[in-house]
N, C-alpha and C positions, 0 to 999 in steps of 0.2 A: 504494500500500500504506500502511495509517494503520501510524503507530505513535505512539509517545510520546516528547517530547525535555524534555527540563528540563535549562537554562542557567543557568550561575552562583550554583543554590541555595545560599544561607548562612542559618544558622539560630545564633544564640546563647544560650542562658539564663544570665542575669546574666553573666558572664567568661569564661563555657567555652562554647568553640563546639564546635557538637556537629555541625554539617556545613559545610565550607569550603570556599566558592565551586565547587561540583562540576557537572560537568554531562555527560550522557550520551543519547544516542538506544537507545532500547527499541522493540527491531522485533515484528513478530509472531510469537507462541509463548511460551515458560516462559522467563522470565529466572528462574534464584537468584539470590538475595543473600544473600552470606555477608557475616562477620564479625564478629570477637569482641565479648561485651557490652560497650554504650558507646559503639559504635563509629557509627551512625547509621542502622541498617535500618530500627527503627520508628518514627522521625523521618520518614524520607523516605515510609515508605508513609502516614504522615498528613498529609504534604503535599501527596499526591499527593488523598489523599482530602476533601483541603478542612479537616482538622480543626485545622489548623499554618497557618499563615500566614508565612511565610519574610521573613527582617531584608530579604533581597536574590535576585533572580533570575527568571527567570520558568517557565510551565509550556507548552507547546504539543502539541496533538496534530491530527491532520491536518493536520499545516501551519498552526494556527491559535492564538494565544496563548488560554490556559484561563483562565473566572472558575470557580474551585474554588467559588465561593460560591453559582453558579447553582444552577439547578433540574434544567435540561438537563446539567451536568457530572454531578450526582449522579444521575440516572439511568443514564447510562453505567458508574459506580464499584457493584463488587461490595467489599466490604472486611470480613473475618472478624481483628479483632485480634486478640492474643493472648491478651488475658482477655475472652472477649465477655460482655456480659450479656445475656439471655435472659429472657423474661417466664414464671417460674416457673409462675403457674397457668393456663395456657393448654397447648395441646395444641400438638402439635408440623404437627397440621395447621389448627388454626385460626390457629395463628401464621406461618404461610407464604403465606395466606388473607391475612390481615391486609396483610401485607407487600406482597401483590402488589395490592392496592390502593391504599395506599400508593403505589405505583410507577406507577400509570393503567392497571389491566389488570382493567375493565371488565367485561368478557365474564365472568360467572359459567363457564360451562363451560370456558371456556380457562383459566379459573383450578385447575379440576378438574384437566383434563386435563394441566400444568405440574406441577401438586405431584405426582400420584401418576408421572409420569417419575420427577420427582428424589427421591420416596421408591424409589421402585425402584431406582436407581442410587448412592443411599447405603444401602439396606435399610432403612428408616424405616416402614416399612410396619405391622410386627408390633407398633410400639406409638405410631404416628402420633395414638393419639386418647388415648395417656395425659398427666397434666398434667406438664410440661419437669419441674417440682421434683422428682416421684418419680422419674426416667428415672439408669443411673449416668453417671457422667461420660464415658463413652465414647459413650455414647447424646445426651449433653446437645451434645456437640464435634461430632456428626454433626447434628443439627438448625444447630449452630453454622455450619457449611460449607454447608447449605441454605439459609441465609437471605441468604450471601452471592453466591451462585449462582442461586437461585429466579427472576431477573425477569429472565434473559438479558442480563447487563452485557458491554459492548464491551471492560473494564479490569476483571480481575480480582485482586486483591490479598488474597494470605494471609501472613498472619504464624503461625509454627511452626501450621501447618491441622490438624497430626496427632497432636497431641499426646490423649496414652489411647486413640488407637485401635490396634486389633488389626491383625499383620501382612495380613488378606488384606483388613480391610476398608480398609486404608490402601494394598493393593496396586490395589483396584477403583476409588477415587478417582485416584489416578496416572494409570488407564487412562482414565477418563474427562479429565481436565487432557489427555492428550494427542490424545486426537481433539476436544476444542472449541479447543484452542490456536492452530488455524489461521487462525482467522478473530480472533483475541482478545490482547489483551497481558497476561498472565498474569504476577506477579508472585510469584515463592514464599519467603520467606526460611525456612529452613530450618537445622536443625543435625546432619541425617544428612547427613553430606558425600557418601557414596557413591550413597547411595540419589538426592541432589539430581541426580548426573550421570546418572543412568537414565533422567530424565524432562525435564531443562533442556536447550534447544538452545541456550542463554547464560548467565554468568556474569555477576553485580556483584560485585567486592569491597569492603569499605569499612571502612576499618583508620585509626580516630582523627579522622574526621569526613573523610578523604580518601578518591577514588578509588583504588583499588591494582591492579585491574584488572577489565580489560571484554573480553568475548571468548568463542571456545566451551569446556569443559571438554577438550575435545581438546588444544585449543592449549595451554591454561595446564600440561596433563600435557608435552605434549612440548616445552616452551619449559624444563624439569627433568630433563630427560633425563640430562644431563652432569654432575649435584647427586647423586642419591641415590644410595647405595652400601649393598651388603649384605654381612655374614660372620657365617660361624658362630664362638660364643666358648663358654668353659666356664664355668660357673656362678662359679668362682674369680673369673676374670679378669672377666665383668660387673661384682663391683663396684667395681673399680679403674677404670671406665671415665669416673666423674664427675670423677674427679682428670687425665683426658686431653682434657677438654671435649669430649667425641664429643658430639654432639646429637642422642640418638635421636630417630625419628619413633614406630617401632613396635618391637615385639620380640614373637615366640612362642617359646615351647619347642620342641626336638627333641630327644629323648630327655634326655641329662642337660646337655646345652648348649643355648644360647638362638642364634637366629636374628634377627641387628638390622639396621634399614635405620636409614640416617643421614644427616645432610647433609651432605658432604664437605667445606663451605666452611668450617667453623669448625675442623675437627681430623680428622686421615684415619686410616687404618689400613693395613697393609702387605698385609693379605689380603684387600681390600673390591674390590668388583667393582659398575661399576655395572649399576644395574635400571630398568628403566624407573616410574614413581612411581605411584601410586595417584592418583583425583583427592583424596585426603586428605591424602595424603605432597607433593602437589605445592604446597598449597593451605598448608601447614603451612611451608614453602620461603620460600615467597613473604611470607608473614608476615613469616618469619626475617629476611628480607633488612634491615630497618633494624638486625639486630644485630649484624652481619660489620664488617669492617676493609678 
């Protein structure tokens, strides 16, 4: 089974390191990676992508150490950043056209045949022959995901993929990531935590250029289990709650008193009952943890 290991990554700019000696194997399917801005997500996926070149460490996949700089690794590398740029006066099928030449995909017809898939499968279809510049930004971010996807890459790497698209078109993407995921090391960093656990069969964390955790969304929920605690409070007493260090995660309303889950490590309550965590509540925990006693 291929997957992806990378050993010992350290990356610095001028004094601040911004990934410390980390290293993790990425099996096949949807890794997330979370982590607050700063923190080293799109560092790592432009290392991965050949565009960073690392102080220290190495990259392997199939068991075999990676020249990012090859010909053959970027073939393999889908990679959608997070600001992509886009060749404004070109159409959204002559630039995928382009692309897959680009890539060694010869065959005029299989090149046909390839883009109107992925125009069907992102709905690209209805304005595939207008030029990128007039399209709106939601239209622009869907050609953006096809270009990273168009030549069948073995390593797919998205940074925030979904940004201005609309819930169903971002729900048809998802579905798609998980039936190519099988065969694929899919990479997604993401900042809907919840929505990330619906379609990740893995988790990256990475909080200040460290690893914080690796594993499934399952695990990192129930390894929180005996942390979050919930009660209901009255609108009064919420705001005397900053002066008792309770550390909310979430709160909603019910009727005229609020409903809070919280982390119990820092400051508890007499009427708090724990709950099993959200993977946001649990995700938000774990954070926490370098600021307990």
């Amino acid at each position: 089974m291929s997957s992806l290991f990378f050993n010992d990554i350290t990356v610095r700019y001028s004094k601040k390191t911004i990934l410390d000696n980390i290293s993790a194997d990425l099996k096949l399917g949807i890794t997330g990676i979370l982590g607050n801005n700063g923190a080293g997500k799109t560092t790592l996926l432009k290392i991965i992508a050949g565009l960073i070149t690392p102080e220290a460490g190495k990259l392997q996949y199939a068991g075999k150490e990676v020249n990012t700089d090859s010909k053959l690794w970027k073939s393999k590398i889908g990679y959608l950043p997070q600001f992509p740029g886009l060749y404004q006066r070109m159409t959204p099928i002559s630039y995928l056209d382009y692309l897959l030449l680009l890539s060694g995909w010869k065959n005029r017809r299989e090149r046909k045949i390839r883009i109107e898939e992925i125009s069907d499968i992102l709905n690209l279809t209805a304005f595939k022959e207008k030029p990128i510049g007039h399209l709106s930004g939601g239209m622009k971010q869907r050609v953006a995901i096809a270009q990273a996807i168009i030549h069948d890459p073995e390593i797919i790497l998205l940074d925030e993929p979904t940004n201005n698209i609309d819930e169903i078109e971002r729900r048809n993407f998802y579905n798609y990531l998980i039936e190519i995921s099988k065969n694929k090391v899919i990479l997604f960093i993401g900042h809907i935590i919840n929505e990330i656990s619906s379609i990740c069969s893995n988790l990256l964390v990475l909080d200040e250029g460290k690893i914080k955790y690796t594993g499934t969304p399952k695990d990192l929920i129930h390894s929180k289990k005996n942390i979050l605690k919930e009660t209901t409070i009255s609108k009064d007493n919420f705001d005397i709650l900053g002066n008792k260090n309770i550390k909310i995660l979430s709160a909603g309303q019910n009727g005229e008193d609020y409903v809070i889950r919280y982390d119990s490590r820092f400051s508890d309550l007499p009427t708090g009952t724990l709950k099993e965590p959200t993977l946001s509540e649990a995700y938000q925990i774990l954070l926490n943890t370098k600021h307990t006693t």
